[in-house]
N, C-alpha and C positions, 0 to 999 in steps of 0.2 A: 557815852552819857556823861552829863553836866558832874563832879564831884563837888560835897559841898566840905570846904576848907577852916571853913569858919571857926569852928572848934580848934583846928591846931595852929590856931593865929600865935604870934610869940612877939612880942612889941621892940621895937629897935633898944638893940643892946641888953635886953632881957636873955638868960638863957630858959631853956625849956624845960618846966616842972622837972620831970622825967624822960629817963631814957624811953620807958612806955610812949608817951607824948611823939616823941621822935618817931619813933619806930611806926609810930600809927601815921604820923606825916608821912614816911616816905612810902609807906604803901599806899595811903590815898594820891600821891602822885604819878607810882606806878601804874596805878587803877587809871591814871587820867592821860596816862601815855600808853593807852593801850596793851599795859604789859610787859611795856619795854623795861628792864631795872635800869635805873638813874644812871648808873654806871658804866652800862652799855650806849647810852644816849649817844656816844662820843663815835662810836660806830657808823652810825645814820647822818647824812649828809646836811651842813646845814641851811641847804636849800634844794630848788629843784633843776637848778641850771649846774649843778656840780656832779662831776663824773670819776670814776674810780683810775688815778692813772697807774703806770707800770709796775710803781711800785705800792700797790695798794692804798694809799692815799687819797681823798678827798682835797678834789682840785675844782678849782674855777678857773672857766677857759678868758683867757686875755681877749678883750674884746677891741680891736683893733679900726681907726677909719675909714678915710679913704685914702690909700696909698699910691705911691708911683714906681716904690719900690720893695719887692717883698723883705717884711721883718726878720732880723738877724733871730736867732736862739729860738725858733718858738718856740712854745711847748704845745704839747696833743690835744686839740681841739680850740687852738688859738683861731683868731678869725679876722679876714679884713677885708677889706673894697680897692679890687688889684682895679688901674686907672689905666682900663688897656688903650683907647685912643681917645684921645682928650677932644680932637676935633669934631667927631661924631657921638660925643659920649655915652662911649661903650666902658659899660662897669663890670667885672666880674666879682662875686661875691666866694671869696675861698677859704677851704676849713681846712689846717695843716693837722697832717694824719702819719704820726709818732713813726709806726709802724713799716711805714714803706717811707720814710722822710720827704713826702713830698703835698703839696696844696692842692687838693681836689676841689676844682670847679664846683660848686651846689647850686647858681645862678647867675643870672647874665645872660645876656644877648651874644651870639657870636658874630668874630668878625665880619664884614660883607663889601663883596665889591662886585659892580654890576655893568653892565654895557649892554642897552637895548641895540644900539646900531649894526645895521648889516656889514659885516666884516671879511673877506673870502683869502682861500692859502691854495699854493700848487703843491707844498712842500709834503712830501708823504714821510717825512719825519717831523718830531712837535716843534712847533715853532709861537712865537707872539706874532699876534693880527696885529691889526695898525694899529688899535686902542691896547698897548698889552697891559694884562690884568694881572695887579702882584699885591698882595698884603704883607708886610713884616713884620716876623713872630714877635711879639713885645719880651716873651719868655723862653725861655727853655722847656719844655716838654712833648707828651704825648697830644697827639690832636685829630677831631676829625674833619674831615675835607668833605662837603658836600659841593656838586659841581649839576649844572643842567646847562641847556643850551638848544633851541629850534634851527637844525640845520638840512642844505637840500643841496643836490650835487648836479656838475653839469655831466657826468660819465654815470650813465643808468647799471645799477649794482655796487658801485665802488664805495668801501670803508668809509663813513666818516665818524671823525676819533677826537675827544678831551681826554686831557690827560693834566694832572698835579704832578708841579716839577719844584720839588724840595732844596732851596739852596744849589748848591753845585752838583746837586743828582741829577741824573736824566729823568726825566718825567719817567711816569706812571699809568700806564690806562686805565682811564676810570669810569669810561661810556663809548660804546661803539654801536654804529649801526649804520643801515644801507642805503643808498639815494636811491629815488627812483627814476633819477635821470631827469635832465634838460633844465633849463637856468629857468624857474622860474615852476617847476613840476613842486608835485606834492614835497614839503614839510613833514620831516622824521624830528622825534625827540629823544636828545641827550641827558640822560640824569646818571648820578652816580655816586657812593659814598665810600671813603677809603678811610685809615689808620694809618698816623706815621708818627715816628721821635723825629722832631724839629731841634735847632738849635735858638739858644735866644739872637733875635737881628735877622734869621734867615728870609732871603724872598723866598714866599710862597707865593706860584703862579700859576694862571690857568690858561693853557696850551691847546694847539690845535693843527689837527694833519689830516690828509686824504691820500684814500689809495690810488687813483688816478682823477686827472681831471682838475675840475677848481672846486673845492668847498666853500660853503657859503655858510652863516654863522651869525644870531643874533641871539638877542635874550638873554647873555650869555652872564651866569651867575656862578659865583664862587664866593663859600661861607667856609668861615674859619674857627672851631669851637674846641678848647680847649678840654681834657678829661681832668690831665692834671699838671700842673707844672711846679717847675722848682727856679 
């Protein structure tokens, strides 16, 4: 509620009648801070965007633009616009988190690479189709790999496998399922999502093998979304 001050007005360079005088201001101001004593004031943050950091302290997180390379020293809850591919502008929006010293993803699109054309492998180990499909990590971190793909086999029953092949790792399965045989039979779908620590620069690629026969392969998608990087 409104406090009315008027009374303990005290005019520039005047001091105040009395101690009484005083003492009656600061309590009509405590009244108007809800209670808080003036002295405590200093406690309470002085805005609504500031957070308590490690060391108990009232902090403002550094507000950062668009970047291409992440900022040296942050401090916890620093923030910026990581410029993951300029060509397709893809942005990611990241809040560095003290804690675990690392930039958690909070928005953004993730990366994507796509090849609708039909593609076929004999290879029953992972291999790249003719279009091969690779994004490179811009960062260092953790990521996850979402992979799908419509594929149909000429050998009825046989494996067909995507798989995420992490830099100089060997791929990964990350969708399998069975043909029902003959070049041109029904259409099985491939989806699938995985977890891995990437290196910054690594190719990340999405791979393909059959258990017998020829595999056949289109629609074939692979997204790349970061949790957190450094």
């Amino acid at each position: 509620m409104p406090v009315d001050l008027s009374s303990y007005r005290v005019a520039a360079g005047e001091k105040p009648a009395s101690s009484n005088k005083q003492n009656n201001m600061m309590a009509a101001l405590e009244a108007y801070t809800d209670g808080i004593p003036i002295a405590d004031l200093a406690n309470y943050p002085a805005s609504s965007s500031q957070y308590l950091d490690g060391s108990g302290n009232w902090s403002t997180p550094s507000i950062g633009g668009f970047v291409t390379a992440l900022p040296g020293s942050p401090s916890n809850g620093a923030v910026c616009v990581f410029e993951a591919d300029a060509t397709n502008r893809i942005y990611w929006h990241l809040m560095y988190k003290q804690s675990i010293a690392k930039w958690v993803k909070i928005g953004g699109p993730p990366l994507l690479n796509y090849v609708a054309t039909t593609e076929n492998t004999t290879s029953t180990s992972f291999v790249d189709l003719a279009t091969a499909q690779s994004i490179t990590a811009p960062l260092a971190g953790d990521y996850l790999f979402t992979v799908a793909a419509t594929a149909s086999g000429s050998t009825s029953g046989t494996q067909l496998r995507t798989g995420v092949k992490v830099g100089a790792a060997a791929a990964t399965t990350t969708a399998t399922s069975r043909a029902s045989g003959g070049t041109g039979a029904d259409e099985v779908f491939l989806g699938g999502i995985i977890r891995a620590s990437v290196a910054a620069s690594d190719a990340l690629k999405l791979q393909f093998n059959v258990g017998a026969g020829t595999g056949y392969f289109r629609l074939r998608t692979l997204t790349v979304d970061p949790v957190f990087v450094s």
